[in-house]
C-alpha positions as CSV (number, residue, x, y, z in Angstrom):
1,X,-94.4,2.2,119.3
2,X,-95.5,5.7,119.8
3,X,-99.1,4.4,120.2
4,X,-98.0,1.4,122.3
5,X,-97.1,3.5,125.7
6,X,-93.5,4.0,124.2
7,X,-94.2,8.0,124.0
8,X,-92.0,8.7,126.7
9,X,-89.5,6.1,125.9
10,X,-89.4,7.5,122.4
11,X,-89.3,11.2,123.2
12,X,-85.8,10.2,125.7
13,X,-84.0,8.8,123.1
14,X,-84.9,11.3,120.5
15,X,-84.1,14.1,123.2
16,X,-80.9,12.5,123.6
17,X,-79.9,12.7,120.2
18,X,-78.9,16.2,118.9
19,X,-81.7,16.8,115.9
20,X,-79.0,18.9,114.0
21,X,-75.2,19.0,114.2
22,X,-73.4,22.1,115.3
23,X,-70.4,21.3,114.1
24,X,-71.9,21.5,110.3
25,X,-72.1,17.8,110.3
26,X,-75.4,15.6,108.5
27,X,-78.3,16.7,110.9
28,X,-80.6,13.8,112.2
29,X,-82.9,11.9,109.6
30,X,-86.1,10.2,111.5
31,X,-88.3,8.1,109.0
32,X,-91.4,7.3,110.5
33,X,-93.9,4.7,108.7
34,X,-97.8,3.9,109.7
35,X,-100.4,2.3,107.5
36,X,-102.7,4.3,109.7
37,X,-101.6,7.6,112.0
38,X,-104.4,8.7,114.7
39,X,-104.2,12.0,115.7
40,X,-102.6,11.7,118.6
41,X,-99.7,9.6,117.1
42,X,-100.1,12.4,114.0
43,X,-99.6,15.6,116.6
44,X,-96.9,13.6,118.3
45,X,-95.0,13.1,115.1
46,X,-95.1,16.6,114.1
47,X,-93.5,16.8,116.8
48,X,-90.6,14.8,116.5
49,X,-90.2,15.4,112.9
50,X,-89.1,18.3,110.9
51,X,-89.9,19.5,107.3
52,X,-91.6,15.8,107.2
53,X,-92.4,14.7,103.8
54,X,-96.0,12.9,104.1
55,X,-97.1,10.4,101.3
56,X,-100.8,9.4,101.3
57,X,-102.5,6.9,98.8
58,X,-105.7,8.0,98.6
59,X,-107.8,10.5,100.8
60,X,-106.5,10.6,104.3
61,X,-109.3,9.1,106.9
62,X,-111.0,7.6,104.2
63,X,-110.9,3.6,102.6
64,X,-109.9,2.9,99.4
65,X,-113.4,1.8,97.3
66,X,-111.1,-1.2,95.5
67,X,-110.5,-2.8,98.7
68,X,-112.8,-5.2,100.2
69,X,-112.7,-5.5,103.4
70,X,-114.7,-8.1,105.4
71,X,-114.6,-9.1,109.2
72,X,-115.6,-12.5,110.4
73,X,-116.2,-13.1,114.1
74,X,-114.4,-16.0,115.1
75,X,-113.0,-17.6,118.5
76,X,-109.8,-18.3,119.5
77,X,-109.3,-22.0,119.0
78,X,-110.8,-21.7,115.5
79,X,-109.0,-18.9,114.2
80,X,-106.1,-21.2,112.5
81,X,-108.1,-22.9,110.9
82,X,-110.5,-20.0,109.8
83,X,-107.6,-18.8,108.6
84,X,-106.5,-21.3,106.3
85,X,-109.9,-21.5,105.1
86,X,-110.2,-18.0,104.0
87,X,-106.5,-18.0,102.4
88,X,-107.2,-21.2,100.4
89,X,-111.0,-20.4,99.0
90,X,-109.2,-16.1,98.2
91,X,-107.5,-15.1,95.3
92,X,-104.5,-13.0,96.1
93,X,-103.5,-10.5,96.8
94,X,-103.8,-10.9,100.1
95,X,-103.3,-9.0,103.6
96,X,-103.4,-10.5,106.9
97,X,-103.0,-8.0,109.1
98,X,-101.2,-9.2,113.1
99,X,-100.5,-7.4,116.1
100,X,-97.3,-8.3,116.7
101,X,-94.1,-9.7,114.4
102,X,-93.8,-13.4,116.9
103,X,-97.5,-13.3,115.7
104,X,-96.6,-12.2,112.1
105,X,-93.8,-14.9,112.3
106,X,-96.3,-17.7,113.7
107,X,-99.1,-17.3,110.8
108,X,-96.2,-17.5,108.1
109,X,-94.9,-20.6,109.1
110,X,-98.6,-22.3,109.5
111,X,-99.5,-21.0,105.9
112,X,-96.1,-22.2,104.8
113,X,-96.4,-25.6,105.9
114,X,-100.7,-25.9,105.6
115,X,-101.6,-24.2,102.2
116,X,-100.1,-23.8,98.9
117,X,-100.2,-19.9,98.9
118,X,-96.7,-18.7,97.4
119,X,-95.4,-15.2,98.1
């Protein structure tokens, strides 16, 4: 969301919510999660977050060498069915990656119902 022009929309509601309790109460937990973090996203969740706990697999900015990661150039009226190509001749695991969850949603239900692949 932060990347998405949400920033401001984000910062308001965060704003709006007290980050600690004066009263001695539980002080505000925020959990952000990102299989990737720009730096601009990275310096606006510094922001946002305190004493944040950051787990990294790997070296961050760099790939892991185990994974292989291949792009194929494709249009948009063959991308369904590139895609149940790939999944059927692969041997999971596998990661599709979507840029949205109605999208996430959409390639779940074709797989289910044109491939074998089990979860």
């Amino acid at each position: 969301m932060l990347d998405m022009g949400l920033e401001e929309s984000v910062k308001s509601i965060l704003n709006s919510i007290p980050s600690t309790n004066e009263n001695g109460g539980q002080n505000r937990i925020t959990h952000l999660f990102s299989a990737t973090l720009p730096a601009n996203v990275e310096n606006l969740a510094k922001t946002i977050t305190h004493n944040a706990a950051i787990i990294s697999i790997g070296k961050p900015g760099l790939g892991k060498k185990e994974i292989l990661q291949k792009v194929e150039m494709v249009t948009n009226e063959n991308k369904k069915k590139h895609l149940i190509k790939v999944l059927e001749k692969s041997t999971p695991p596998i990661i599709v990656f979507v840029n949205q969850k109605i999208v996430a949603d959409t390639v779940k239900n074709m797989i289910e119902t044109k491939t074998k692949v089990c979860y």
